[in-house]
N, C-alpha and C positions, 0 to 999 in steps of 0.2 A: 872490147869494152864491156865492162861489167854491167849490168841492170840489177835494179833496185825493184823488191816485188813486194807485196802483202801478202800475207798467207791471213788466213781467218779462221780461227776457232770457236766454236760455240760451246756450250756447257750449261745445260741447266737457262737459267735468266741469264747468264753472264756470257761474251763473247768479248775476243780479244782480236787485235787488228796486229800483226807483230811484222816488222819489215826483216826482210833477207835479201844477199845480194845472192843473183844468179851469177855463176862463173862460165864462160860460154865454154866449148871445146867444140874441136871442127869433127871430131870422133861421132860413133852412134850412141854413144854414153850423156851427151853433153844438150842443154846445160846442167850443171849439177851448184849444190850450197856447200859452203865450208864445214867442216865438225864443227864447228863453234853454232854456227847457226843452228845447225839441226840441234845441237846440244839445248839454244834456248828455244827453241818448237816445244821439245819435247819438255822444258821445265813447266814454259808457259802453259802448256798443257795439262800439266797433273795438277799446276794449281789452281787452274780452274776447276778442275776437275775435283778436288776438295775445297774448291769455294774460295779459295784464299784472293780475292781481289788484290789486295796489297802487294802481294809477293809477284802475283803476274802485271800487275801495274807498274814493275821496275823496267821492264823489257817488252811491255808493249800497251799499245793504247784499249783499256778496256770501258766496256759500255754493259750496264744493266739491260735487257731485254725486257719489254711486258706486251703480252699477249694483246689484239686489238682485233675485237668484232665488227664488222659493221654488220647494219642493220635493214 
């Protein structure tokens, strides 16, 4: 049975919440994600990574960050 995870990136103000599914294997390899998936890790990544909100907002849930002091 496959599960379903969140991986979380942050960048700057920006963080993105992107789901993947894990593939179990009874091996010492496992679990592991699909090429596809790692394919969007890695888009949603550099677009954060040049700020592109829009573009990583196709392929996962993104949130602005702001710093909070207390006092």
């Amino acid at each position: 049975m496959n599960h379903i995870i969140t991986k979380t990136f942050r960048e700057g103000n920006l963080m993105a919440e992107v789901k993947v599914e894990l593939i179990p294997d009874d091996g010492a390899w496992g679990p592991y994600i699909s090429a596809a998936d790692a394919l969007k890790l890695e888009r949603v990544r550099l677009a954060l990574k040049t700020g592109d909100k829009e573009l990583a907002a196709k392929e996962a849930t993104v949130f602005e960050v702001s710093r909070f002091a207390a006092e």
